[in-house]
ROKESE-993844 format. One line per field, with one value per residue (C-alpha): x, y, z; residue in one letter; residue number from 1. Coordinates in pm, 1 decimal. Example, Ala and Ser with C-alpha at 12.3 -4.5 7.8 and 13.67 -1.06 7.14 Angstrom:
BEGIN
east <- [1230.0  1367.0] .
north <- [-450.0  -106.0] .
up <- [780.0  714.0] .
rest <- [A  S] .
nr <- [1  2] .
***
This chain:
BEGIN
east <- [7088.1  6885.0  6894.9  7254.5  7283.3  7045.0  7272.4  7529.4  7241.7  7067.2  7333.0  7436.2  7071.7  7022.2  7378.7  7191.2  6896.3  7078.4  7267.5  6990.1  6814.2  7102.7  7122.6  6769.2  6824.5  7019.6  6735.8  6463.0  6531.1  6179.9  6240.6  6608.2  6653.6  6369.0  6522.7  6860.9  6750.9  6564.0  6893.2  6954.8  6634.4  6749.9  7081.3  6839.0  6663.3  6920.4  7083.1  6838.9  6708.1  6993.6  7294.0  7580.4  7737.8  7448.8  7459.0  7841.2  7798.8  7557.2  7757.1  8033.1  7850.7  7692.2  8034.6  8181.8  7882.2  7897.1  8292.3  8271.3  7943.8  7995.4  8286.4  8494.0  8383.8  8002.9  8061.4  8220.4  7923.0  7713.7  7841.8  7878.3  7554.7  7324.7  7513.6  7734.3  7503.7  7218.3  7497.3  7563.5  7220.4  7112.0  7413.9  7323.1  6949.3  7004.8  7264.8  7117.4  7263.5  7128.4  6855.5  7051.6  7341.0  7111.0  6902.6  6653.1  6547.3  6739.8  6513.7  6516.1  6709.5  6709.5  6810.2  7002.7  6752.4  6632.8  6690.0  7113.0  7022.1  6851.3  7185.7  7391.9  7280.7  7235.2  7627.0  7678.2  7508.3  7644.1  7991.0  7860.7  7767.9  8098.7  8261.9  8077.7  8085.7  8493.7  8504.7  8291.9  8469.0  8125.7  8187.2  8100.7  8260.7  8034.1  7708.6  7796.4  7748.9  7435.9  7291.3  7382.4  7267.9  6976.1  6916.1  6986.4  6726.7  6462.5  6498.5  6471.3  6134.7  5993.3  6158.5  6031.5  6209.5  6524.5  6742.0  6982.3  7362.9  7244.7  6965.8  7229.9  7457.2  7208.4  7112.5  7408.0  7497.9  7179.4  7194.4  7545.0  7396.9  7055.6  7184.1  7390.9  7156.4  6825.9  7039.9  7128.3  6777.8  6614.4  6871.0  6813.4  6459.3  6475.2  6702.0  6481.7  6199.0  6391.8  6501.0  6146.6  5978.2  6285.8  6178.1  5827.9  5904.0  6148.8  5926.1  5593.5  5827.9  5930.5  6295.0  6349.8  6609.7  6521.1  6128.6  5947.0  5870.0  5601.8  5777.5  5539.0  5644.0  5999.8  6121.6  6333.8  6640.7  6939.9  6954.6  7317.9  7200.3  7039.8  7433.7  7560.0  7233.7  7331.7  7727.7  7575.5  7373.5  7670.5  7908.5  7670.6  7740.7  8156.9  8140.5  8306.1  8392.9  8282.2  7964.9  7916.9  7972.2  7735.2  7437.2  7518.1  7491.2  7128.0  7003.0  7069.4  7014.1  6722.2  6561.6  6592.2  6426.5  6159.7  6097.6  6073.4  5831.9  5622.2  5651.8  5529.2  5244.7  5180.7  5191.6  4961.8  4708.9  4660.3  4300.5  4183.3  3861.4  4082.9  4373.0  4327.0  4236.8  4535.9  4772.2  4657.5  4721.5  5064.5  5202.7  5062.0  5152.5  5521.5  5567.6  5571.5  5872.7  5711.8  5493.9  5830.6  6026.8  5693.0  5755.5  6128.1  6094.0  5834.5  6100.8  6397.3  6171.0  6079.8  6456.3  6453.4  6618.7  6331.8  6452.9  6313.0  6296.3  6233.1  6269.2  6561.9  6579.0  6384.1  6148.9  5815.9  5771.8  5600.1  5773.0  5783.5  5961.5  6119.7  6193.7  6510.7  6519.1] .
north <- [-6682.9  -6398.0  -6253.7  -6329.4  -6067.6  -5875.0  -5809.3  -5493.8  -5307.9  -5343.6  -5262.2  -4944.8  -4813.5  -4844.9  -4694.2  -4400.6  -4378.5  -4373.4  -4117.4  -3867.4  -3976.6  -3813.3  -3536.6  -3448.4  -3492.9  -3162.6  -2980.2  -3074.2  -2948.8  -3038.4  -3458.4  -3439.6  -3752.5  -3928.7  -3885.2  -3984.4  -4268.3  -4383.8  -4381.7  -4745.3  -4875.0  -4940.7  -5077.8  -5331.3  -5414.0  -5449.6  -5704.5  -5924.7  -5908.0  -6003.4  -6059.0  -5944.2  -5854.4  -5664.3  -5480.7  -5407.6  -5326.1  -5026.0  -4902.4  -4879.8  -4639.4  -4454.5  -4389.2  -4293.7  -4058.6  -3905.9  -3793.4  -3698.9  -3461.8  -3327.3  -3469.2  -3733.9  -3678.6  -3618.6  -4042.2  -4117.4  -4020.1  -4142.4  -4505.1  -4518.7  -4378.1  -4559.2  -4746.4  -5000.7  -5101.7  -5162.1  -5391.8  -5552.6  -5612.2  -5711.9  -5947.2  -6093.0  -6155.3  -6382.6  -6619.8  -6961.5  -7272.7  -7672.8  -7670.0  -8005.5  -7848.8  -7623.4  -7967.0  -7940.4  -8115.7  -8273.5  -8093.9  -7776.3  -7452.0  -7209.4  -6853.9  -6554.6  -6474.7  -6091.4  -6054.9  -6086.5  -5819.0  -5614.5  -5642.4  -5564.2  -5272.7  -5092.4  -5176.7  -5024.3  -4683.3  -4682.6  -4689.5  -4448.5  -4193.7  -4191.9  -4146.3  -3847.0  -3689.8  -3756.1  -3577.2  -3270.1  -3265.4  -3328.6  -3230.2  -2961.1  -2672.6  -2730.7  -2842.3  -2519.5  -2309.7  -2474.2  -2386.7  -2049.5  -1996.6  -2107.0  -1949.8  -1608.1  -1660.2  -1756.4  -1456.0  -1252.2  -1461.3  -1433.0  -1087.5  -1151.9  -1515.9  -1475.7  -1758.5  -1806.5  -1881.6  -2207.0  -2274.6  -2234.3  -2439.5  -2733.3  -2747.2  -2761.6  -3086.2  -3235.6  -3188.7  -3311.3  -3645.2  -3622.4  -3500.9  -3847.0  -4074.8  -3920.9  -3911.2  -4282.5  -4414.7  -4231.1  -4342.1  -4740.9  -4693.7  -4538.4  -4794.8  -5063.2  -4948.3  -4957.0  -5310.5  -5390.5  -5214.7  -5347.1  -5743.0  -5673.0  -5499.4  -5801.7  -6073.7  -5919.2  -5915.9  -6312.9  -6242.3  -6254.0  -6475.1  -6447.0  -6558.3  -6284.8  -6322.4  -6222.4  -5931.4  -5952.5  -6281.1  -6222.5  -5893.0  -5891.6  -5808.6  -6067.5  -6116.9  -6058.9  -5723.1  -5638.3  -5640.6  -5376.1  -5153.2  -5169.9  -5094.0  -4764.7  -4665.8  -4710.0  -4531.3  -4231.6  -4178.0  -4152.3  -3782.9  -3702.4  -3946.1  -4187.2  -4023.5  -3936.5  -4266.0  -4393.9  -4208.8  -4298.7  -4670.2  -4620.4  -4442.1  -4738.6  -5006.7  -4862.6  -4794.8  -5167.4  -5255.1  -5022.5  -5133.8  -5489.3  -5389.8  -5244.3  -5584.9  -5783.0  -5559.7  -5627.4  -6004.9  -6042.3  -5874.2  -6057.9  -6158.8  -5933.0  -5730.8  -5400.8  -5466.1  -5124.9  -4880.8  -5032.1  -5007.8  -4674.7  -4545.6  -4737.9  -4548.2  -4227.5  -4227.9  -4321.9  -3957.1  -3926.1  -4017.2  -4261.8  -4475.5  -4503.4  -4638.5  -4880.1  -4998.0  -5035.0  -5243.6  -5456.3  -5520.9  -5592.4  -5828.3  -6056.1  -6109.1  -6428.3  -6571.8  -6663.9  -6869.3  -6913.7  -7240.6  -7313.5  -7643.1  -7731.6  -7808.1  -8063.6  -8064.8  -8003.4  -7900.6  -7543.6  -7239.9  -7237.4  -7038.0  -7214.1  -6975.5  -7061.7  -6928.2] .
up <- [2541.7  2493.5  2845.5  2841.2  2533.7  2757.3  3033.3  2947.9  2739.6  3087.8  3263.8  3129.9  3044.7  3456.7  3520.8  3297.4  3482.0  3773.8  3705.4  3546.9  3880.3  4095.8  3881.5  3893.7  4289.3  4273.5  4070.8  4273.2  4657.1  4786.7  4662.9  4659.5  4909.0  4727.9  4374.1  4522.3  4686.9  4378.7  4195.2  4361.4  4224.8  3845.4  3995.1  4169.5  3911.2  3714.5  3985.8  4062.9  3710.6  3512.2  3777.5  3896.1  3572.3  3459.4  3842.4  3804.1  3437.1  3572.4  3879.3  3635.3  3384.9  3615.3  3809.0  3442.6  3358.7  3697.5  3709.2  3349.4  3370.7  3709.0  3913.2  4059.7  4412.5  4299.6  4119.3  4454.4  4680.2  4402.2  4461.3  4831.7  4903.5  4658.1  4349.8  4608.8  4834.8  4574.5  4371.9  4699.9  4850.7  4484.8  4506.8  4818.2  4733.7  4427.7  4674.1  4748.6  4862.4  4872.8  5154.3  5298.2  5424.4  5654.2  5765.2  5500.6  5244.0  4922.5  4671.5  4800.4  4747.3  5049.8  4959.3  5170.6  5469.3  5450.0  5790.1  5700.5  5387.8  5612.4  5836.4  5582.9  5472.5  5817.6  5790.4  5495.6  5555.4  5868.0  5702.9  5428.8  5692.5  5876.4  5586.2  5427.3  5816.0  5761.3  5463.3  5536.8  5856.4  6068.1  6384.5  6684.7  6492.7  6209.3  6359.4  6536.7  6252.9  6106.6  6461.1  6403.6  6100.2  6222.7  6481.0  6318.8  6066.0  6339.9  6471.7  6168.2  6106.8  6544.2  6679.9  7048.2  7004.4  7256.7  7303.1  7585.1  7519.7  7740.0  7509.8  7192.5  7355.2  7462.3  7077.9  6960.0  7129.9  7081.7  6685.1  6696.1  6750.6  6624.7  6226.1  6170.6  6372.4  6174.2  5829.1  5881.0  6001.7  5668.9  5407.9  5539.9  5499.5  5195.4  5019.2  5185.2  5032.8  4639.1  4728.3  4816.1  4500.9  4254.7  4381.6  4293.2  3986.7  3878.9  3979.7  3793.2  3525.6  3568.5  3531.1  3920.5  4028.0  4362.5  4454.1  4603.1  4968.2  5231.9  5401.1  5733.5  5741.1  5640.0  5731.8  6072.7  6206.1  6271.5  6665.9  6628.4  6526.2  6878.2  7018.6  6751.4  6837.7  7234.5  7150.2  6974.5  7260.9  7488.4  7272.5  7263.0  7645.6  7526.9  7431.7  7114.0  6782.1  6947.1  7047.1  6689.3  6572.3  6828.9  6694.6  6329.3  6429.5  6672.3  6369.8  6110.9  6324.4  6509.7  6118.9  6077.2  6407.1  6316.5  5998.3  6178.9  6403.6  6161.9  5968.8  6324.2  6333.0  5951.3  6031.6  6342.5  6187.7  5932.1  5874.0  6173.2  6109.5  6314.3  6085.7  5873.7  6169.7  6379.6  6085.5  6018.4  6363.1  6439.2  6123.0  6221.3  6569.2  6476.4  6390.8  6753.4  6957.7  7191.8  6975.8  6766.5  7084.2  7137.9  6752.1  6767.5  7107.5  6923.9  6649.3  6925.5  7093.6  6710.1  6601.4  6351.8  6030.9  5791.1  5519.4  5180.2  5012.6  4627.4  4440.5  4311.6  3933.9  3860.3  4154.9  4159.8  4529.3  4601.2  4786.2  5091.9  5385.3  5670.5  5978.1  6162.8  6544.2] .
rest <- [X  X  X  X  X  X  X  X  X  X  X  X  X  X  X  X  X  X  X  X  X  X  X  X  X  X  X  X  X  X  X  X  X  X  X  X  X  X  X  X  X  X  X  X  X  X  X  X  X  X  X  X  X  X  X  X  X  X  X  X  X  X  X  X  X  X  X  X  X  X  X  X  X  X  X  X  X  X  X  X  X  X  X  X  X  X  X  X  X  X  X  X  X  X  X  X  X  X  X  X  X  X  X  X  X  X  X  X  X  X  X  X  X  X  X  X  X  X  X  X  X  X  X  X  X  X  X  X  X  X  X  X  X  X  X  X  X  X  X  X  X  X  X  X  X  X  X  X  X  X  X  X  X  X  X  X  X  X  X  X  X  X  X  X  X  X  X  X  X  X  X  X  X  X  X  X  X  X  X  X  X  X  X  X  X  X  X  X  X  X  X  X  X  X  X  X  X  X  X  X  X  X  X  X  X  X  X  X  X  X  X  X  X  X  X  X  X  X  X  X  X  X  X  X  X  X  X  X  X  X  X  X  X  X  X  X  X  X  X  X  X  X  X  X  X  X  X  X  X  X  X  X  X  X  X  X  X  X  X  X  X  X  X  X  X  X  X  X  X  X  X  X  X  X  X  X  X  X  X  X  X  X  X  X  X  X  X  X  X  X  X  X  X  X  X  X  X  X  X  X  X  X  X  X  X  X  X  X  X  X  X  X  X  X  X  X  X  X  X  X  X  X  X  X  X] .
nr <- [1  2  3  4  5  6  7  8  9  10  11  12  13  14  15  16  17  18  19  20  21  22  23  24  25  26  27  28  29  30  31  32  33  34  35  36  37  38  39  40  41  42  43  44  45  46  47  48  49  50  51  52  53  54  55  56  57  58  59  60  61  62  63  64  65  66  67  68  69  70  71  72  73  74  75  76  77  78  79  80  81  82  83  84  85  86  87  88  89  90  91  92  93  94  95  96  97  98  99  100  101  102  103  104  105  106  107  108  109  110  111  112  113  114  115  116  117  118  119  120  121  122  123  124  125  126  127  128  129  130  131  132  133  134  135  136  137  138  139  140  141  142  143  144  145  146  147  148  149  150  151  152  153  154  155  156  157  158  159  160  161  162  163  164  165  166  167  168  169  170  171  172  173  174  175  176  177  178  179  180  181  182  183  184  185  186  187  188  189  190  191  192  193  194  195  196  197  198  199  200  201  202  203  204  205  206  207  208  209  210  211  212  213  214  215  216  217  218  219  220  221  222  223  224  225  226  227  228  229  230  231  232  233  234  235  236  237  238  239  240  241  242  243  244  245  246  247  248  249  250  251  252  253  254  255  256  257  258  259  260  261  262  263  264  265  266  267  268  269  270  271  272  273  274  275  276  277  278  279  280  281  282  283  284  285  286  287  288  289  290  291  292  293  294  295  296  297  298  299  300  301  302  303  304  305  306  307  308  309  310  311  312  313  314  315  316  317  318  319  320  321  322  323  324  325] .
***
């Protein structure tokens, strides 16, 4: 009863937070993408805290308190790029179904594998980022201008810097692709990593309806995944909307096969005495392109669904994870 009562005070104190998050976003240039990514967490909390209700009860304040202090379209961009997916992802987490009618056993419960939330997000900022490029009107007119902008002030910063019209030209189309595909990649990491800090916030808490999982153990992409990377990269080669559309999806999709391969490495080297120096230098060397290819290629090659498994009510069986290949 008394988290029942609990649920719209939580609800709209996280649609709040949310908001003041965003808002502070536009203040704070040098941890604008943190802040704004950190809008999602209280919506997750708030999710796979108290439910759906108390999720939906937030995204709606938050929308109000956006269109009313700023704008419609600034609640809009609000809820595609943070508030929606964290209600959906929160949504998905606290699903669970009989373990029986996947083969397992009667006393079980076997909850949504990470590797389909993981999926379903890259979908969703994949559909976010089309749809702010639509409405900016992303394209080679305006990537265009950014380059020129650019390009001006470089030269007002290195004088003896001369760049060819070939040069302009060659960066142009390069960025045209690179903007959405590095956009995407960062925003799925980012909201990953709220997810991941919301479920350990809610389960320290012991109001998590969800148990909390190993994420070495746990974190990797659907295989069905590996087919929507590949249409990207052959979409890139189109020219055009295509093209752009292309890059959007290698950049989400490619986040969440980096973030598995990070997870593989996480996993087998567990309980190695060169565990911290190899960590250290796989995360440091992913600032470089290659390593980042060797990482990504490590999570295309470990695709699984790992499912977790909790008793049922009334069992006194301990969690456990089941992976299903």
């Amino acid at each position: 009863m008394n988290k029942t009562q609990t649920v719209l005070p939580t609800g709209i104190l996280a649609g709040v937070v949310a908001t003041l998050l965003v808002m502070g976003a536009g203040t704070q240039s040098s941890f604008a993408a943190v802040l704004y990514a950190a809008s999602a967490l209280p919506i997750f909390i708030a999710g796979l805290g108290w439910g759906n209700r108390a999720a939906i009860t937030g995204i709606v304040t938050s929308g109000i308190l956006g269109a009313v202090l700023i704008s419609p379209i600034f609640a809009v961009t609000m809820a595609i790029f943070t508030l929606i997916p964290a209600g959906w992802l929160s949504h998905l987490a606290n699903l669970a179904r009989p373990a029986s009618e996947l083969g397992g056993p009667d006393n079980l419960l076997a909850w949504y594998p990470i590797s389909d939330i993981l999926l379903h997000l890259c979908g969703l900022v994949t559909i976010a980022v089309i749809a702010l490029g639509v409405a900016i009107g992303y394209g080679p007119e305006l990537v265009g201008q950014i380059v020129d902008v650019l390009g001006s002030a470089l030269q007002t910063q290195e004088p003896g810097l001369s760049l060819t019209a070939a040069d302009i030209g060659q960066l142009k189309s390069t960025m045209l692709l690179t903007l959405p595909m590095v956009q995407g990649g960062i925003w799925v990491i980012l909201l990953f990593a709220a997810f991941y800090f919301a479920m350990r916030i809610v389960s320290r808490s012991g109001r998590a309806l969800r148990p909390r999982e190993d994420m070495p153990s746990a974190l990797r992409m659907n295989r069905h995944a590996i087919y929507i990377f590949l249409a990207g990269i052959v979409m890139t080669f189109l020219g055009g909307v295509p093209a752009m559309i292309g890059a959007t999806i290698c950049g989400t999709f490619g986040a969440g096969f980096l973030m598995s391969g990070f997870a593989a490495i996480h996993f087998r080297s567990q309980g190695k005495d060169w565990r911290l120096p190899v960590l250290v230098l796989a995360y440091l060397s992913s600032m470089l392109v290659i390593p980042a290819f060797a990482i990504l290629a490590l999570g295309l090659t470990d695709t699984r669904r790992t499912i977790a498994l909790t008793p049922a009510k009334g069992s006194t069986d301990q969690n456990t994870t089941n992976p299903d290949n």
